[in-house]
C-alpha positions in Angstrom: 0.0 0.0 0.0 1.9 3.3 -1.3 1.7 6.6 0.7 2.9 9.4 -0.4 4.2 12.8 1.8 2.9 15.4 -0.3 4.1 18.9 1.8 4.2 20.3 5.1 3.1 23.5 6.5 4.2 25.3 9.5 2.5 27.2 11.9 4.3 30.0 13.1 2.4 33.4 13.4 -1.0 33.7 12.9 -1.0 34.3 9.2 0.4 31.0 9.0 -3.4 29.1 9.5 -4.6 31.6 6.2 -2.1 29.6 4.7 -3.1 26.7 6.1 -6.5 26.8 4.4 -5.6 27.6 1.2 -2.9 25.0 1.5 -5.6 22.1 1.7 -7.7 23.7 -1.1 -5.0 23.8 -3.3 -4.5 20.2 -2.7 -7.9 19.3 -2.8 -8.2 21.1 -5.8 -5.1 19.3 -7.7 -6.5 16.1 -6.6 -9.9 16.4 -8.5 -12.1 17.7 -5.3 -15.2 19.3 -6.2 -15.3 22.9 -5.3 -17.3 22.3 -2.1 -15.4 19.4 -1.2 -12.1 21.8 -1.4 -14.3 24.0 0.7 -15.2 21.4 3.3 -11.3 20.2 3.7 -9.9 24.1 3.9 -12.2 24.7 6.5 -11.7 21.6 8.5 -8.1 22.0 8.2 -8.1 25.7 9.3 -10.2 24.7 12.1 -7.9 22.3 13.8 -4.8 24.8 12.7 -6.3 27.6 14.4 -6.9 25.2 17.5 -3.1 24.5 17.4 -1.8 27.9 17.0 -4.7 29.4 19.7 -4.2 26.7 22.2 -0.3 25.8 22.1 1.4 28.7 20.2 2.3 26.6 16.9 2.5 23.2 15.6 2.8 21.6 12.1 0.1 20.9 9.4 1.2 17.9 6.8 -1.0 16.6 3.7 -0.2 13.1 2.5 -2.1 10.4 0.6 -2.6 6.9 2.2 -4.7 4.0 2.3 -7.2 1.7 0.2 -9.4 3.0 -1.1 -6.7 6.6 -1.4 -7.8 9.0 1.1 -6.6 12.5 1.6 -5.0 12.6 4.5 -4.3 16.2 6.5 -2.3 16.0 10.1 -2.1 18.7 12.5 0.1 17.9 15.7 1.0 20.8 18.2 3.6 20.6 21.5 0.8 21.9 23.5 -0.7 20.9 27.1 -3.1 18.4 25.5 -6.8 18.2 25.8 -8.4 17.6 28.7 -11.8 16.6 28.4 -12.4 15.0 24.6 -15.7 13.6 24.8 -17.3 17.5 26.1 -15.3 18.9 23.1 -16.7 17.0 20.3 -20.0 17.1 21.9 -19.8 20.5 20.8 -21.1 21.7 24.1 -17.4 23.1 25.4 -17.3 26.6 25.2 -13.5 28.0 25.8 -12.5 31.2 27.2 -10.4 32.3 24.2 -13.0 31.2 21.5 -16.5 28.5 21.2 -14.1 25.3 21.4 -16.1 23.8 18.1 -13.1 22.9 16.4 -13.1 19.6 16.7 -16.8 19.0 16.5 -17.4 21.1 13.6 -14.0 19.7 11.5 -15.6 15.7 12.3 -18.7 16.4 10.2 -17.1 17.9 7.6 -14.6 15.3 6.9 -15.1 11.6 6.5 -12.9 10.9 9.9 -11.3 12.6 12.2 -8.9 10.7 15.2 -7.5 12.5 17.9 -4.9 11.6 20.2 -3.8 13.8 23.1 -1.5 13.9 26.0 0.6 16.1 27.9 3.2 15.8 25.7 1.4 17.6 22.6 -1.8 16.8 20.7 -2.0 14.9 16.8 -5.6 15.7 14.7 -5.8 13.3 11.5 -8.3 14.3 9.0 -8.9 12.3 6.2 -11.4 12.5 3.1 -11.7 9.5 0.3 -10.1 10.7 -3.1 -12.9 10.6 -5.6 -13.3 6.5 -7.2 -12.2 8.3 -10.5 -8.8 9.8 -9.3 -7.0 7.0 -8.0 -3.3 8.5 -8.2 0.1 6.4 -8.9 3.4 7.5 -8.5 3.6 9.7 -11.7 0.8 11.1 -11.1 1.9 12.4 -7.4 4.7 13.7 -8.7 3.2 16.6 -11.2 1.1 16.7 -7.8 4.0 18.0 -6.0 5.5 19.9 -8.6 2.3 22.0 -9.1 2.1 23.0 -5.4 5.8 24.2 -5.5 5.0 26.2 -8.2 1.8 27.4 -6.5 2.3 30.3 -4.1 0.1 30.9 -1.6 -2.3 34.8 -1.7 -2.2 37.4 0.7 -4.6 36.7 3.9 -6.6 39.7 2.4 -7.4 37.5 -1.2 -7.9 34.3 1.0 -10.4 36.2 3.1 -12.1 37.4 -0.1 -11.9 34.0 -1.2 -13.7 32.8 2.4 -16.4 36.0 1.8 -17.6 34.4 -1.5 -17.8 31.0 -0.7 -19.8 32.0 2.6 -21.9 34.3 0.2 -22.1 31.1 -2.1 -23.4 28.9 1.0 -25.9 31.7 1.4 -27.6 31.7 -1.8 -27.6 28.0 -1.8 -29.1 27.5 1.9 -31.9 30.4 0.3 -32.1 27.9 -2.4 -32.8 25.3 -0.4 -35.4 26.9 1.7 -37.0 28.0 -1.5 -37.3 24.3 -2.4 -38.5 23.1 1.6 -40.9 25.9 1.0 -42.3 24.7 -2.8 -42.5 20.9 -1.4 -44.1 21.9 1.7 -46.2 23.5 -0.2 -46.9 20.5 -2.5 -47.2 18.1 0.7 -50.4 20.2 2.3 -52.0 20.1 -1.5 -51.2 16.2 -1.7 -52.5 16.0 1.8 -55.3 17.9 1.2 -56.0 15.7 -1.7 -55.2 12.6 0.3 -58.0 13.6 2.9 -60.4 14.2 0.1 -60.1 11.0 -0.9 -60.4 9.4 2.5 -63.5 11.0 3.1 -64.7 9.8 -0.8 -63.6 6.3 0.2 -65.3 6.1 3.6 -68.4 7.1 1.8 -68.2 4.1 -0.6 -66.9 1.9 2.4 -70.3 2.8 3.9 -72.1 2.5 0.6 -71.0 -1.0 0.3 -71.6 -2.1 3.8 -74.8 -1.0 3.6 -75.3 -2.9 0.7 -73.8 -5.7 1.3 -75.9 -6.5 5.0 -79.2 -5.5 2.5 -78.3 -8.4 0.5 -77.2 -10.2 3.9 -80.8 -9.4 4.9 -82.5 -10.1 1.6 -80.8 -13.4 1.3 -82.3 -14.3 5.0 -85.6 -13.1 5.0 -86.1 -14.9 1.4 -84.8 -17.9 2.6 -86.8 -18.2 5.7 -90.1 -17.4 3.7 -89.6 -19.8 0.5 -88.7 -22.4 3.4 -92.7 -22.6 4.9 -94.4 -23.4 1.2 -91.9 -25.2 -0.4 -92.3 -27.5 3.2 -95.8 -27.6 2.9 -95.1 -28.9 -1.4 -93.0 -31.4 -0.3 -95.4 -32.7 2.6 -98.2 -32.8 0.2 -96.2 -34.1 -2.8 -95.4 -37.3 -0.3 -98.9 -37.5 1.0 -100.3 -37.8 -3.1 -97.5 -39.9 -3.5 -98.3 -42.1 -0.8 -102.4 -42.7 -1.8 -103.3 -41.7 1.7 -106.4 -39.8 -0.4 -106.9 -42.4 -3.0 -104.4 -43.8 -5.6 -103.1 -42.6 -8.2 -102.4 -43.1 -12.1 -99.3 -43.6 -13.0 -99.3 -40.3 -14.8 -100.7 -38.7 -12.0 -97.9 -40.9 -9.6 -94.8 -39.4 -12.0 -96.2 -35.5 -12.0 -96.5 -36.2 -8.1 -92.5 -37.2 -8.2 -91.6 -34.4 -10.1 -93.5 -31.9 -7.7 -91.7 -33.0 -4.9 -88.4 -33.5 -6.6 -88.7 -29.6 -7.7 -89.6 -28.8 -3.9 -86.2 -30.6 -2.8 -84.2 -28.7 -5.1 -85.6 -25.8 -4.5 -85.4 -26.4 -0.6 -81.3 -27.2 -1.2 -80.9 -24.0 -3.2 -82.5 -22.1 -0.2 -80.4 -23.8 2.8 -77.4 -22.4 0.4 -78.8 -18.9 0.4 -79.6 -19.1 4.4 -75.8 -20.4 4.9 -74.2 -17.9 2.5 -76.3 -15.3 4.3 -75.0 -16.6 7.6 -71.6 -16.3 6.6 -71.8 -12.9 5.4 -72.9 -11.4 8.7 -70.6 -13.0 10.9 -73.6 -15.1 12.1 -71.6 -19.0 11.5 -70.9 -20.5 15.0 -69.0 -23.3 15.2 -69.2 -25.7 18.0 -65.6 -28.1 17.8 -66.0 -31.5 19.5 -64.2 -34.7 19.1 -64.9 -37.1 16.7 -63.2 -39.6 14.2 -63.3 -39.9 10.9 -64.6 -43.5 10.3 -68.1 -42.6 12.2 -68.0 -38.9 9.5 -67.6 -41.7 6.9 -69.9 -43.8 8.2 -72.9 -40.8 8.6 -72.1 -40.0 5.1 -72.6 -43.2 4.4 -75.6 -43.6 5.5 -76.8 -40.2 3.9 -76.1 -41.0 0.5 -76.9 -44.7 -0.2 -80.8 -43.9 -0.8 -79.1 -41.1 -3.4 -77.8 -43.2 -5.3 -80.0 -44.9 -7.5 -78.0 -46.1 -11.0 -75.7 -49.2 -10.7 -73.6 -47.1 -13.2 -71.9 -45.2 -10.3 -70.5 -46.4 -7.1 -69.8 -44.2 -3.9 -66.6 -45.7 -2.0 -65.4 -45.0 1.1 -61.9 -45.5 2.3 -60.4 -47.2 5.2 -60.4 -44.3 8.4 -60.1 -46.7 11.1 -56.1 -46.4 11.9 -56.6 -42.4 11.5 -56.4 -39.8 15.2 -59.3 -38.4 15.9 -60.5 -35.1 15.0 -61.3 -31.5 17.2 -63.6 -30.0 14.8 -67.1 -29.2 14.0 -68.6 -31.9 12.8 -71.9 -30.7 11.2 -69.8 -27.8 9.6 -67.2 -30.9 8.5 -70.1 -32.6 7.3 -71.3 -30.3 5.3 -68.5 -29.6 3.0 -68.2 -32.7 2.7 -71.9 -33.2 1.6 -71.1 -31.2 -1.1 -68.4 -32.1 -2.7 -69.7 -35.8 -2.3 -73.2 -34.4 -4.3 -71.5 -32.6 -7.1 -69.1 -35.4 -7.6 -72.4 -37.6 -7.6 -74.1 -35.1 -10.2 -71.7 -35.0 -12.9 -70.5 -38.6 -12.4 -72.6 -40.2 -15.1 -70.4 -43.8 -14.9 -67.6 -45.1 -12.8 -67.0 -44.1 -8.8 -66.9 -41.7 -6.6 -64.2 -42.3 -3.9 -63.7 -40.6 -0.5 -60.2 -41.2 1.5 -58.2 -39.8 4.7 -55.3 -39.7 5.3 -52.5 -38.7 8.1 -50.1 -35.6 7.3 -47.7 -34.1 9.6 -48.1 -31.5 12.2 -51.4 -33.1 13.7 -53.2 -32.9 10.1 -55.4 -35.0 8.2 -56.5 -34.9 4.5 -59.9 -35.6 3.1 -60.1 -36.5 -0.9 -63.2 -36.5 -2.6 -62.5 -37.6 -6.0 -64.1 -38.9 -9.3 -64.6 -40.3 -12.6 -67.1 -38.1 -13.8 -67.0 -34.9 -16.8 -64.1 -32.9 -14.3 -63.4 -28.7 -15.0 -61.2 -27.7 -17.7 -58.2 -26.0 -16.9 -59.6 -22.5 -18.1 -62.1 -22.3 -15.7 -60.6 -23.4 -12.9 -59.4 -19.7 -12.1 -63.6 -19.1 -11.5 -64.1 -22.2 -9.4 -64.4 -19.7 -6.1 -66.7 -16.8 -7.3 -70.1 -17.2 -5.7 -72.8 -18.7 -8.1 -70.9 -19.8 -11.5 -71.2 -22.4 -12.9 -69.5 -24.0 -15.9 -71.8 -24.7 -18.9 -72.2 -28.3 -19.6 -75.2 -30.9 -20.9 -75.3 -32.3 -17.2 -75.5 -28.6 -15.7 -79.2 -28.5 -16.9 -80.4 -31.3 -14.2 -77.9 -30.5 -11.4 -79.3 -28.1 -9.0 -76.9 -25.9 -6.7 -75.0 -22.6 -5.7 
């Protein structure tokens, strides 16, 4: 790792920090600093000089470039008393008799690092800045370095306190600047937030709008089902007292229009337990009631509940084997009911072959239940729609199966 000694400045009179200053802007300047970098370093470096020449009577200032990535580096070490309380200092707090002790403070923001050793024997302020990615210097290179700031003699104090007046004056116009902009995008924020309520306010309104709505339909969906429940009841009751020649009997015409009535009245009475449940579940209304139970005796209720259902030798409902599986902590009519219908469309578009139904164990205390079958099945296109409420996918078989 090269380092290079590039000059050394010494403070001797009071005149001798000027120098100091325009010292490190010249070197920042020959290094490829931006003109407020070179700004930034000057100051820094005058800073701690001025320390050293206030607070011991002299010292030396050096500039030197070192490490990897290159860094500017600027010492200042004086034969002074030392520092006695560092942490106050750079807490900017310290205020000296001979001047506001913030130096140090001040000269670590403005440079990239600042270390500090002190003692009795004399104190040692290392400054450094990185070298812009795009400079990285070799040994050519820090030699025309050197050369140029031989050549370059240092200004009067008066041109280097000119030099200070415009920058400060150029600091000025760009902290104006800067407020200018604060103002404009404060500005800007109380419009966008003035906006942003606006639009609050308009969405609350539709929130509103669409609860309303939505426990209207809640309602709608309730009230309808509870009042289509009473007749189509009183259908079916009379559709099985026809069908049962309690008042006489019955052609066989008369017999098969009596079977349709009440097959209508049970498909209409499904279609309204849907409605009632949907409606349930939109207003928060489902309870669910968890108890143990196994899955061989849900197999063996659903069992029970289809085999009148099934009435065409062309399709067989199987079961699987649950009697090995853990039991269950669930709801079982809620359980039961998903099941249901899953089983009953599998059964409706199941023409010929099976409908199967299996458990079985999976990790973390789980269990899978399969419903699967033989019949028509969903093309892959439409399988995207399979949990929007009331679609259903056009097919011959759709026209005799009823559902939601």
């Amino acid at each position: 790792m090269n380092e290079w000694r590039l000059l050394t400045h010494q403070l001797r009179r009071e005149e001798d920090v000027v120098t100091a200053r325009q010292r490190a802007r010249q070197v920042a300047a020959l290094i490829g600093f931006d003109l407020h970098e070179q700004t930034r370093i000057g100051t820094a470096v005058s800073e701690i000089a001025r320390n050293a020449f206030r607070y011991a009577g002299g010292g030396d200032v050096s500039f030197e470039i070192a490490g990897q990535p290159q860094h500017l580096v600027a010492v200042v070490a004086d034969r002074g008393p030392g520092i006695a309380d560092t942490e106050l200092v750079f807490s900017g707090d310290y205020v000296s008799t001979s001047g506001m002790g913030i130096g140090l403070a001040g000269a670590r923001r403005l440079m990239d690092r600042l270390d500090l050793e002190t003692g009795i024997d004399g104190t040692t302020v290392t400054l450094s800045k990185r070298i812009p990615p795009h400079r990285t210097l070799g040994n050519d290179e820090v030699n025309r370095l050197v050369a140029g700031l031989q050549r370059d003699t240092t200004h009067s104090p008066l041109d280097e306190l000119l030099r200070q007046n415009q920058e400060l004056l150029g600091a000025i116009d760009e902290v104006q600047l800067r407020q200018l902009e604060i103002q404009r995008l404060n500005h800007e924020l109380e419009e966008t937030n003035r906006g942003v309520l606006a639009l609050n306010a308009e969405l609350e309104d539709k929130a509103d709008s669409l609860r309303q709505a939505s426990e209207t339909k809640s309602r709608f969906l309730s009230h309808m089902s509870h009042e289509f429940r009473t007749p189509l009841n009183s259908i079916r009751s009379l559709a099985s007292m026809l069908a049962s020649h309690l008042d006489g009997p019955l052609s066989a015409e008369q017999q098969r229009q009596v079977e349709y009535i009440r097959r209508g009245a049970d498909g209409l009475l499904e279609m309204v337990d849907d409605l009632l449940d949907l409606a349930k579940i939109e207003a928060g209304k489902v309870e669910v009631h968890p108890a143990e139970l196994t899955v061989a005796e849900l197999f063996s209720t659903l069992r029970g509940m289809f085999r009148p259902l099934i009435t065409s030798d062309a399709v067989v409902l199987r079961f699987g084997d649950a009697s090995g599986l853990p039991a269950l902590c669930t709801d079982e009519s809620r359980l039961s009911q998903i099941l249901r219908n899953l089983i009953s469309n599998a059964l409706k578009f199941t023409e010929r072959g099976e409908v199967e139904v299996t458990a079985e164990s999976l990790p973390g205390d789980r269990i899978r239940i399969a419903v699967r079958d033989t019949g028509i099945g969903i093309p892959s296109e439409h399988l995207s729609s399979l949990f929007r409420e009331f679609v259903q996918i056009m097919n011959p078989l759709q026209k005799s199966a009823k559902g939601t």
